[in-house]
N, CA, C and O of each residue as an XYZ file, in Angstrom:
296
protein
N     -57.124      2.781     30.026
C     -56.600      3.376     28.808
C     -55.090      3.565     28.895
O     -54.274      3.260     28.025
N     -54.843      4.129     30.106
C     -52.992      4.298     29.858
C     -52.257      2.970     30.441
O     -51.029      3.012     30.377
N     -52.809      1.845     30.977
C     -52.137      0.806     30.938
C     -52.477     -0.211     29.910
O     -51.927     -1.305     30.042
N     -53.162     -0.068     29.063
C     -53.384     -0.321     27.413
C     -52.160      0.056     26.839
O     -51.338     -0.725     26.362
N     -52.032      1.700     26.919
C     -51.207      2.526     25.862
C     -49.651      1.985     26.395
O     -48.646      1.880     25.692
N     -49.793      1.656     27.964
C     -48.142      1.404     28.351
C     -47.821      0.219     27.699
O     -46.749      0.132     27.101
N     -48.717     -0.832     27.740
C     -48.389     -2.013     27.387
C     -48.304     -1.869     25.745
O     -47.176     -2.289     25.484
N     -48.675     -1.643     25.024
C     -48.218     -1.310     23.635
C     -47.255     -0.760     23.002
O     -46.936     -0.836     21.815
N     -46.534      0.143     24.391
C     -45.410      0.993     24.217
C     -44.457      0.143     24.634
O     -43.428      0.181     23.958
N     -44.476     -0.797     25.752
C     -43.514     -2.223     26.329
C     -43.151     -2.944     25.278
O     -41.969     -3.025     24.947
N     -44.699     -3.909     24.249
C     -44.641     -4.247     23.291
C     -43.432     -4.080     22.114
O     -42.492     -4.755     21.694
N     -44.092     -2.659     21.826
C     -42.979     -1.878     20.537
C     -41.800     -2.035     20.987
O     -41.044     -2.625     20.215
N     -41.317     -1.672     22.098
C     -39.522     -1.414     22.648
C     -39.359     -2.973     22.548
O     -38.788     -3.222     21.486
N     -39.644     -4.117     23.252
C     -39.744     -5.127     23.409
C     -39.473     -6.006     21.859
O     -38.577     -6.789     21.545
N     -40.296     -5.649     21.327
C     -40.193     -6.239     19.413
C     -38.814     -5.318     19.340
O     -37.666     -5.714     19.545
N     -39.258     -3.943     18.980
C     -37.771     -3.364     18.681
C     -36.598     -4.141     19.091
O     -36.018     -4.881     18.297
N     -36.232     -3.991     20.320
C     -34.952     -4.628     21.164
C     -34.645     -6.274     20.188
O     -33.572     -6.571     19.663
N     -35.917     -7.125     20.176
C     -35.768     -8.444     19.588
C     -35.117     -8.321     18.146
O     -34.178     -9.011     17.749
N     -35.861     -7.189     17.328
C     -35.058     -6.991     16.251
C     -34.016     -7.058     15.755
O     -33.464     -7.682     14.848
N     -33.602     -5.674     17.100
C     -32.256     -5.254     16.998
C     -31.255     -6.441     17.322
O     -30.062     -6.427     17.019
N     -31.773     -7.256     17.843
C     -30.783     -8.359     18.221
C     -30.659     -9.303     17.180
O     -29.661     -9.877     16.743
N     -32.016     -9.371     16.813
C     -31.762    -10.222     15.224
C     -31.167     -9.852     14.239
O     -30.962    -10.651     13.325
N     -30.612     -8.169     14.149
C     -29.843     -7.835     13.127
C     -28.838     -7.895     13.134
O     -28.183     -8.071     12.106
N     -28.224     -7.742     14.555
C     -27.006     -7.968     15.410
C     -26.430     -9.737     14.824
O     -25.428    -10.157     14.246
N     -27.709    -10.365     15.367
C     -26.588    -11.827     15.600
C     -26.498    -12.198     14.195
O     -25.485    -12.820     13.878
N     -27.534    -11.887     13.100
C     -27.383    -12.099     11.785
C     -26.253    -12.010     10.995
O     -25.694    -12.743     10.178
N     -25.974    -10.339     11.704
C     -24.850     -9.754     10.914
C     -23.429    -10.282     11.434
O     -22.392    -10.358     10.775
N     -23.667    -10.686     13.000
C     -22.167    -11.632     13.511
C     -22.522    -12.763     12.498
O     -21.884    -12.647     11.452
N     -23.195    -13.605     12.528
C     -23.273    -14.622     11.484
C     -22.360    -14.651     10.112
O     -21.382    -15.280      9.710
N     -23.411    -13.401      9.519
C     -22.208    -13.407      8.331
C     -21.090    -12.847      8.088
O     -20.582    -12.849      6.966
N     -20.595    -12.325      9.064
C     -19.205    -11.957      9.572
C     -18.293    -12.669      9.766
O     -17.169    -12.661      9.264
N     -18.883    -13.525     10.744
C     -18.592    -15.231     10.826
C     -18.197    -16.063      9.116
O     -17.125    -16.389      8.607
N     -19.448    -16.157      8.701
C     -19.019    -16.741      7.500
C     -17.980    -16.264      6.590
O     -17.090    -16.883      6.006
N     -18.233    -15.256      6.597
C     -17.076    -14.001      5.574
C     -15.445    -14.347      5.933
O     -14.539    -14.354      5.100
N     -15.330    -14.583      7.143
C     -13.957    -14.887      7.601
C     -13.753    -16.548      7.566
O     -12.628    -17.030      7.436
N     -14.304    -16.928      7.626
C     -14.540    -18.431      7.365
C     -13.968    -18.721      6.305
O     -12.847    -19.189      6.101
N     -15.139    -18.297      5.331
C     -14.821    -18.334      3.657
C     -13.214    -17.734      3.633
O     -12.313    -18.572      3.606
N     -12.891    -16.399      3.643
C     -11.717    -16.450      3.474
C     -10.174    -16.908      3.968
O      -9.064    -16.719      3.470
N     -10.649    -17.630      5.240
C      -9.479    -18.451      5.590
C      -9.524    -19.623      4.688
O      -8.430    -20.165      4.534
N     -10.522    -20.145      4.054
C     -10.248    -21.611      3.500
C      -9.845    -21.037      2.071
O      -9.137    -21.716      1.327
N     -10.276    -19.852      1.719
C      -9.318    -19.320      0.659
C      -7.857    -19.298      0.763
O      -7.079    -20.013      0.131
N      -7.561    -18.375      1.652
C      -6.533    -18.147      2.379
C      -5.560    -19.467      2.259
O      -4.477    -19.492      1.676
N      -6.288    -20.714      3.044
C      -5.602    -22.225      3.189
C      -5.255    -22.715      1.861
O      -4.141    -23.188      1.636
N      -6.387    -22.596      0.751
C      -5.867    -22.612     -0.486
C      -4.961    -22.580     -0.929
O      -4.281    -23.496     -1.391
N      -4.742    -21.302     -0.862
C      -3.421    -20.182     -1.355
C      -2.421    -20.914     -1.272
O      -1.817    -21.531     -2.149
N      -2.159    -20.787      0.444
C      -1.185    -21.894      0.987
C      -0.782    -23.473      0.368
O       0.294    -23.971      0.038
N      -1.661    -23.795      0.378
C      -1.511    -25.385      0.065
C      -1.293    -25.530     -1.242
O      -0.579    -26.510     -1.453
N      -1.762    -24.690     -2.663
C      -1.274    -24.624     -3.380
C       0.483    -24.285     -3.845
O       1.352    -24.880     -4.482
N       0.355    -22.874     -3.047
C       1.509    -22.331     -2.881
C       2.491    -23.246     -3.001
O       3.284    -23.351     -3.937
N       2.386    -24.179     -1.620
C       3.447    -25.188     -0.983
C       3.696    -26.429     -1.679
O       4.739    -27.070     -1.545
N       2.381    -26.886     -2.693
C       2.555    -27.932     -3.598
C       3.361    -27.512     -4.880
O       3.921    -28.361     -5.575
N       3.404    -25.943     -5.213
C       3.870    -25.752     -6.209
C       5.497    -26.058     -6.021
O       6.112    -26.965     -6.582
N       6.027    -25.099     -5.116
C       7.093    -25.373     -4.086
C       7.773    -26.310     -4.105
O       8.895    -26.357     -4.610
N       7.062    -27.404     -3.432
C       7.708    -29.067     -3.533
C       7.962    -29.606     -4.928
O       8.810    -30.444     -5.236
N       7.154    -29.036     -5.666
C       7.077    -29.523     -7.261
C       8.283    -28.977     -7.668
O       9.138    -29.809     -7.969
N       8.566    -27.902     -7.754
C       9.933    -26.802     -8.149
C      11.101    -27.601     -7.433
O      12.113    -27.766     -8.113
N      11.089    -28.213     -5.906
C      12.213    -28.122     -5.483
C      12.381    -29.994     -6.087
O      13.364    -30.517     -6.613
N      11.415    -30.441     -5.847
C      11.484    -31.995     -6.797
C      12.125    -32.026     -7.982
O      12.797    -32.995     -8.333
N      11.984    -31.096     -8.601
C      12.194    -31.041    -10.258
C      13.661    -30.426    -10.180
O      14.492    -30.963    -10.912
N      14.064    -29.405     -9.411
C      15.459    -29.288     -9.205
C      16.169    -30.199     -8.696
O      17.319    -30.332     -9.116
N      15.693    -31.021     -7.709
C      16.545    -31.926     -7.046
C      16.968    -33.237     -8.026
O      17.907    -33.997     -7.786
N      15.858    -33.345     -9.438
C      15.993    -34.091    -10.521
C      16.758    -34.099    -11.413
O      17.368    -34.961    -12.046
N      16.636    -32.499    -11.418
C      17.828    -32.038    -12.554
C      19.177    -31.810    -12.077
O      20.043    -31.635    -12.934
N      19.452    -31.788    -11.037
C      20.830    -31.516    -10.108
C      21.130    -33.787     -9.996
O      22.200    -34.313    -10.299
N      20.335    -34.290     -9.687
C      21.113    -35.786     -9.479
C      21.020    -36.097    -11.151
O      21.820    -37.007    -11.368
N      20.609    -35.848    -11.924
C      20.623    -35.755    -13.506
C      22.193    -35.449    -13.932
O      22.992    -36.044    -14.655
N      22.271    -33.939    -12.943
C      23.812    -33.111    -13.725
C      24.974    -34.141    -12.928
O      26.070    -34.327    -13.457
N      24.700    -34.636    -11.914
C      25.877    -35.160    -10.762
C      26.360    -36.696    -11.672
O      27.483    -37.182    -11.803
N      24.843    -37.244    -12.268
C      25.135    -38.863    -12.562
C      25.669    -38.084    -14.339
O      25.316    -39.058    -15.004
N      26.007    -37.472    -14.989
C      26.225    -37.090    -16.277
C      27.368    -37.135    -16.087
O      28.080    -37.766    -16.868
N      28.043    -36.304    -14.695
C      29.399    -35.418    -14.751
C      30.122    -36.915    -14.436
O      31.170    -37.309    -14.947
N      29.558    -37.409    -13.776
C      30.086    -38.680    -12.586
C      30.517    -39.335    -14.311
O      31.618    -38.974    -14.726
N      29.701    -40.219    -15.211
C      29.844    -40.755    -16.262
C      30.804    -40.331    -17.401
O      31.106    -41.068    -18.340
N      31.384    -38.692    -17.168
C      32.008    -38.503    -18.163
C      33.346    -39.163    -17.579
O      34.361    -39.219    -18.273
């Protein structure tokens, strides 16, 4: 009877412990993902950012050899 009751009590801690670990690595998981996701947001940002950037400094560098070949012609 009490090495019945021990082994059921091994059992329970035993499942418990497995649980607890499954809630554990789950929750690193989506912790994991969560930071994941927001670095490629993050990279987004950036890469947009930097295309906008190049676009702005393109379009100035257009309008500045625009003003140089105008002035040059007068």
């Amino acid at each position: 009877m009490k090495q019945t009751g021990s082994r059921q009590e091994a059992d329970r801690k035993q499942t418990g412990s497995r649980q607890e670990a499954d809630r554990k690595q789950t929750g690193n998981k989506q912790e994991a993902y969560r930071k994941q996701i927001g670095s490629r947001q993050e990279a987004v940002r950036k890469q947009t950012g930097d295309k906008q950037e190049a676009y702005r400094k393109q379009i100035g560098s257009r309008q500045e050899a625009v003003r140089k070949q105008t002035g040059c012609d007068l």
